[in-house]
Each structure stands twice: as C-alpha cells, then as structure tokens.
C-alpha positions in Angstrom: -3.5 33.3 20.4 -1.2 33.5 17.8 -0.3 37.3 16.0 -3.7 37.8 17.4 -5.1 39.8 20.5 -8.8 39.3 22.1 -11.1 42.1 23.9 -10.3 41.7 27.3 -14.3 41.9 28.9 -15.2 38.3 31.0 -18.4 37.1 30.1 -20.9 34.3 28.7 -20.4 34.1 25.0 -23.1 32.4 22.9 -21.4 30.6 19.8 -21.8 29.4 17.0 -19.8 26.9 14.7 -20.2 27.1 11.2 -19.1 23.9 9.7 -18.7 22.4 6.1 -21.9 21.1 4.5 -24.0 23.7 5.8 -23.9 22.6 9.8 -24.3 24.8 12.6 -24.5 23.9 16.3 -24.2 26.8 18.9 -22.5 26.0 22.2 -22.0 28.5 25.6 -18.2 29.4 26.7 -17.1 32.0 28.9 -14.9 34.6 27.0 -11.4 33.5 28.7 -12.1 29.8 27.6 -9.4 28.3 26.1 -11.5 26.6 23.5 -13.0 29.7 22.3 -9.2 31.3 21.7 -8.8 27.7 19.8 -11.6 27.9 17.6 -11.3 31.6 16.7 -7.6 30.8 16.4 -8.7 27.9 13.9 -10.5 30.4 11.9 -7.8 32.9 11.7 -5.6 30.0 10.5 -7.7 29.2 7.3 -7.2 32.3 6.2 -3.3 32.2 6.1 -1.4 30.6 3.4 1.5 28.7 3.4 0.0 27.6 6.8 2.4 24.6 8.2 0.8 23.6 11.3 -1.9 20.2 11.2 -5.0 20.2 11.6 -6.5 20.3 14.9 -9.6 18.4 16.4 -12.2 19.5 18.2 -14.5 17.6 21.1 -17.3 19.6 22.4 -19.7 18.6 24.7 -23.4 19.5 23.6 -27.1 18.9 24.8 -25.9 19.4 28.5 -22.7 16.9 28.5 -25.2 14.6 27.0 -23.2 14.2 23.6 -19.5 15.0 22.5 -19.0 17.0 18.9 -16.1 15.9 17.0 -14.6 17.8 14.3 -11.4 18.6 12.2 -10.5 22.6 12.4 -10.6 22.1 8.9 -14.2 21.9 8.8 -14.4 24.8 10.2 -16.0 27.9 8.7 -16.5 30.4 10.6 -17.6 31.6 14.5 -20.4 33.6 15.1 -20.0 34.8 19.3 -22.9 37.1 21.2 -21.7 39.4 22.3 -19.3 40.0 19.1 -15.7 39.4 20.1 -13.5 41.1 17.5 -9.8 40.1 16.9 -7.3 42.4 16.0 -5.1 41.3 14.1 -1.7 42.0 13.9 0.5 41.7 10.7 2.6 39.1 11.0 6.2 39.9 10.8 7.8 39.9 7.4 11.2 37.9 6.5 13.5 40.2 5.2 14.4 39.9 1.7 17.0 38.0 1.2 20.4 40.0 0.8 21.7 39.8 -2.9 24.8 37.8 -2.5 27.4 38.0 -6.2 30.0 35.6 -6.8 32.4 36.7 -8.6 34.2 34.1 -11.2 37.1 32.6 -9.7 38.3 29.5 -11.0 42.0 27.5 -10.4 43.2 25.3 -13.4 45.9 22.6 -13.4 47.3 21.8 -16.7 48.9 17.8 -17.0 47.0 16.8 -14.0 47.8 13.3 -14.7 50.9 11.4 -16.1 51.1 10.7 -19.4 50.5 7.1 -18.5 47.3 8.0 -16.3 46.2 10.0 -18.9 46.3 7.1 -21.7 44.5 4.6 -19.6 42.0 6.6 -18.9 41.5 7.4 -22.3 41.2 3.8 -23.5 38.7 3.4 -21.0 36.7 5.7 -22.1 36.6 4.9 -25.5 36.2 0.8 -24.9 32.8 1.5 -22.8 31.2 3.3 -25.8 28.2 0.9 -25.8 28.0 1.9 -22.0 27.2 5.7 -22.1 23.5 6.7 -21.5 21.5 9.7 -23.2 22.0 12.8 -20.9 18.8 14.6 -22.7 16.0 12.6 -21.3 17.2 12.1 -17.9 17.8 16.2 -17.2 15.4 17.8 -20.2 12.2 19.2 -18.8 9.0 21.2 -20.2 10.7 24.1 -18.9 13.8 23.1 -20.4 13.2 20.4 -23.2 16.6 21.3 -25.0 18.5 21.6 -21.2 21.5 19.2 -22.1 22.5 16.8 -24.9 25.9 14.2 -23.9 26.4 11.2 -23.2 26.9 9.7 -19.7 28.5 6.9 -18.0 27.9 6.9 -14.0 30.6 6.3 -11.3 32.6 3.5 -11.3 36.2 2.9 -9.4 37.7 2.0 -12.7 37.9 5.4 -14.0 36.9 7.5 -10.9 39.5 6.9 -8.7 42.4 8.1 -10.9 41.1 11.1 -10.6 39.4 11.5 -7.1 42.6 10.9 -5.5 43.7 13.9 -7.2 41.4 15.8 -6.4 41.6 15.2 -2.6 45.2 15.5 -2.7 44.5 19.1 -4.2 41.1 20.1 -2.5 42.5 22.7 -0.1 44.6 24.0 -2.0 41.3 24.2 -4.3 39.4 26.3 -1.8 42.1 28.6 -0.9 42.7 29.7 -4.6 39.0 30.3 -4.8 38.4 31.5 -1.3 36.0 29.1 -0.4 35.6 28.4 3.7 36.7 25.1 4.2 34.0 22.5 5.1 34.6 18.8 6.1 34.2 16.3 2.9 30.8 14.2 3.1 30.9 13.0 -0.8 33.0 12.9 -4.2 30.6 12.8 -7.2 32.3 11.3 -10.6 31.4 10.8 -14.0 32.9 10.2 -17.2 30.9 12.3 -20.0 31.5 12.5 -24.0 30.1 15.2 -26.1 30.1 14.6 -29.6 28.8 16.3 -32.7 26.0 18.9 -31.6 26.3 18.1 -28.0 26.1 20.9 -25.3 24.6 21.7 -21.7 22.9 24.9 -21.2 23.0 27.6 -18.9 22.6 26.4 -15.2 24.9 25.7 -11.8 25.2 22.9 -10.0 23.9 23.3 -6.4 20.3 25.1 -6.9 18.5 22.5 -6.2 17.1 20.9 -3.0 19.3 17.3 -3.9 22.4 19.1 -4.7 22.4 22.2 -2.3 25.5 20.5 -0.5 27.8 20.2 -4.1 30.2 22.8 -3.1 33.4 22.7 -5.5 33.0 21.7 -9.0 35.8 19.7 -10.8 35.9 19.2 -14.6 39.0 17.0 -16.2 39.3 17.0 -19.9 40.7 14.2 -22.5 41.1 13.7 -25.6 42.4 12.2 -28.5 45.5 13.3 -30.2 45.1 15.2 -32.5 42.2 16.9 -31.6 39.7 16.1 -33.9 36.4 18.6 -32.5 35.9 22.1 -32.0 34.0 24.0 -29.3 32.8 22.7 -26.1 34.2 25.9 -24.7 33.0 26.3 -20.8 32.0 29.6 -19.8 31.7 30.9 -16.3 29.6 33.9 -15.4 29.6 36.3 -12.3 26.4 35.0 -10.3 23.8 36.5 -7.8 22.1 35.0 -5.6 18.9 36.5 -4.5 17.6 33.9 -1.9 17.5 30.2 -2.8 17.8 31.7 -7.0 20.7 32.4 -8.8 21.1 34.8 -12.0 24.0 35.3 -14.0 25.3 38.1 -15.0 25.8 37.8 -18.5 28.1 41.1 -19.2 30.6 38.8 -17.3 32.1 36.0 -18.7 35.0 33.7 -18.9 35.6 31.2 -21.3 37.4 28.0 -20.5 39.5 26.1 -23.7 39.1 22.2 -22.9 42.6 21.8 -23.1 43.6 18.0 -22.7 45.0 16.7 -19.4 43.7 20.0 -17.8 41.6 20.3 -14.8 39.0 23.6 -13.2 38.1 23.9 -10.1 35.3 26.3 -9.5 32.7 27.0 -6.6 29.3 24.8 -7.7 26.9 27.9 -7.2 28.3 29.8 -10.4 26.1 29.8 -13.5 28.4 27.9 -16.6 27.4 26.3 -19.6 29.3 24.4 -22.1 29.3 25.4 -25.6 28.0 23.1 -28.7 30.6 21.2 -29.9 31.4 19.9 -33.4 32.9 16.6 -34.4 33.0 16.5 -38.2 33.7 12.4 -38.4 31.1 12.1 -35.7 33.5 9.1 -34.2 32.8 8.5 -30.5 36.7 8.4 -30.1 36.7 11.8 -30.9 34.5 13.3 -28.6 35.3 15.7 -25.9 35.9 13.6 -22.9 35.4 14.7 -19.2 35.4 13.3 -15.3 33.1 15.9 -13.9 31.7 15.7 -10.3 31.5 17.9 -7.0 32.7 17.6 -3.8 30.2 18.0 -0.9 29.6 19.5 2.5 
C-alpha cells in the first residue's frame, strides 16, 4: 500500500464498508487480502489532496457468492475491520522548495536594424492598415488585472513579419550568446505589429509565465516611427527577476530603461519582468504612434 504500512498478524477480518447515503454491508477477508489493502488504501486516498490517480471500482461478492457489490472508491467512507487493523502512516515525502533562480537584466540592442528602404515600407504599412488594428485591452485585461494593457494590435502576417523575422534569425545566435542564453533548437517565430498612441501602455509582466507561452524564450521588440517624432514616453523598462518555482518577481530596486529609438531592435530573455511606459501623443494621429514588431522565439 502506498506511504502506508499494515500490522503484520494473519487472520479473519470482519469488515465493514461505509458507503455514501448511509449504506453499510460487512463482508469477511483474511488480513493479507489484497482487497482489504485496496479498500483501506481507498480510504487513505480521500483524505489526500491534490490526489491524481482515478477512481477505482470495487466488485465484492456478498450473501455467499450469491450476489456481486459494485462500487466507485469514491463512495467510500470509511472501513470498520474486527479485529482493528491500524495503518501507520508515513508522511509523504515533501518536494523541495523550489531554488530561487535571479536573472539578472541583460539585454543586446541593434540600432538601424533595417535599411532605410526596409524601414520606410514597413512604416507605410503600418500606417495604411489603421482600420486593421484590434483593441489590446479586452483580449489580455482580467479581474485581476482590468487596467493590464492598452495598444492596439495587428496579428502576424508575411507582409510585415518577414522583414523582420529574417533578421532576427540571421542574428539569433548571436542573440543568445550576448545574453548568455543556452542555445535551443527554433520551434516558432511569434510577430506582431503594435501601435501605442495617446495614454497607451502595458503593465508590469514577462512573457513566458504562463502554461501557453512557457516555451517563448528570446524576446524581440523593433521600434518605428515617424520622423519627426511626434510622442513621448513608451520607455521599456527591464527589471532583475526571481524566479521562485513556476512565479516570477521583479526586483524593483533594479531597473533599466530602454528609449524606443527608431530603427532599433532589444533582444532580451522572455522570463524578465518589463513593462512599457504610458505614452503621450498630443495630436492623437495614429501615424504618430509608437510602432513595434514584437514576438518571441521559441523552444
């Protein structure tokens, strides 16, 4: 029996099952049977959380082989044996905490990633599918975030993507040798084109905490903009992170901020908290809104 240990004396054990709804039927089983260690194993089961295995079911024979007894072990209650049979019960062992891991900030820039010409056509794009974007806010807010993110998005397409993900695979080891990242075969290039405009920001967060987008690795943000630059803000900060298990916290006494300089690039690793400052755009034009191609690459 599992994490559990059973009085060693050989005998006949009258039993009896405690069920849901009150039932009781009492049975006779020697105290090696294996369906005695399964039904006091059932028991000690209920009253473990977090419990993974199914549910097991039960046929006994009862009225001398006359009739069978079906039943879930999740209708079981409890065992009552005579002579008692006691179980000790060993604590089960412990997973160790999880060892605090801190990343520090590390981050590789390249300023006039793209051509000039690159650089224009990409702009024009951007600006032309205006009436494309979506709302950022109610795809990503949530109760426990409801102010979480405010941009505008417009979702992968070849037309704009691939300018830069060639790039950015011409560059990627380099990428994870400036930021001492172990290298890992590519599965996946996220890309999107984003715009913030007046008041738009994304709070604090990462980008790889969650179950869907534990295998984002390296984070890539290009900026773009119009000349001359006609917002302020939308500064990205990076902060030292710990990871404490499957959580991350940031450690706020260190900080880097990030100008979004046009035609520049950051690589950083996807598990470090960041957020992006508010920006302001006093003539509230979409053409002047801080453009990016943000996306990850994945393991």
């Amino acid at each position: 029996m599992n994490n559990s240990t059973l009085t060693p004396t050989l005998q006949d054990i009258n039993v009896t099952l405690l069920l849901l709804g009150g039932y009781q039927y009492n049975i006779t089983l020697p105290s090696n049977s294996p369906l005695l260690l399964n039904l006091l194993n059932a028991v000690v089961h209920r009253t473990e959380k977090n419990r993974n295995e199914p549910p097991k079911l039960f046929q006994i024979p009862v009225n001398g082989q006359q009739q069978a007894l079906w039943f879930s072990s999740d209708s079981l209650v409890g065992v009552i044996t005579e002579p008692p049979i006691f179980i000790k019960a060993q604590n089960p062992a412990q997973p160790p905490t999880p060892k605090a891991e801190i990343f520090k900030i590390k981050y590789w820039q390249i300023d006039n990633f793209l051509s000039p010409e690159e650089h224009q056509a990409l702009l024009d794009y951007a600006i032309k599918q205006e009436g494309n974007y979506q709302l950022t806010g109610p795809a990503t807010n949530t109760p426990d975030y409801p102010e979480h993110r405010d941009s505008l998005v417009l979702y992968y397409s070849p037309e704009f993507a691939d300018i830069i993900l060639n790039r950015v695979r011409a560059v990627f080891w380099k990428a994870l040798e400036k930021l001492e990242i172990p290298p890992f075969p590519i599965t996946h290039i996220d890309a999107q084109l984003t715009a913030h405009n007046q008041g738009h920001y994304f709070r604090l967060h990462n980008d790889n905490g969650s179950e869907r987008d534990e295998t984002r690795m390296l984070t890539y943000v290009y900026y773009f903009h119009r000349e001359p630059k006609a917002f302020t803000g939308g500064e990205l900060l990076l902060y030292d992170t710990q990871w404490q298990g499957q959580y991350a916290y940031s450690k706020l006494e260190n900080v880097q901020t990030i100008e979004p300089l046009n035609n520049r690039i950051i690589f950083f690793y996807s598990g470090l908290m960041h957020e992006v400052l508010p920006v302001y755009c006093s003539s509230q034009q979409f053409a002047d809104s801080r453009f990016t191609v943000n996306g990850w690459v994945r393991k």
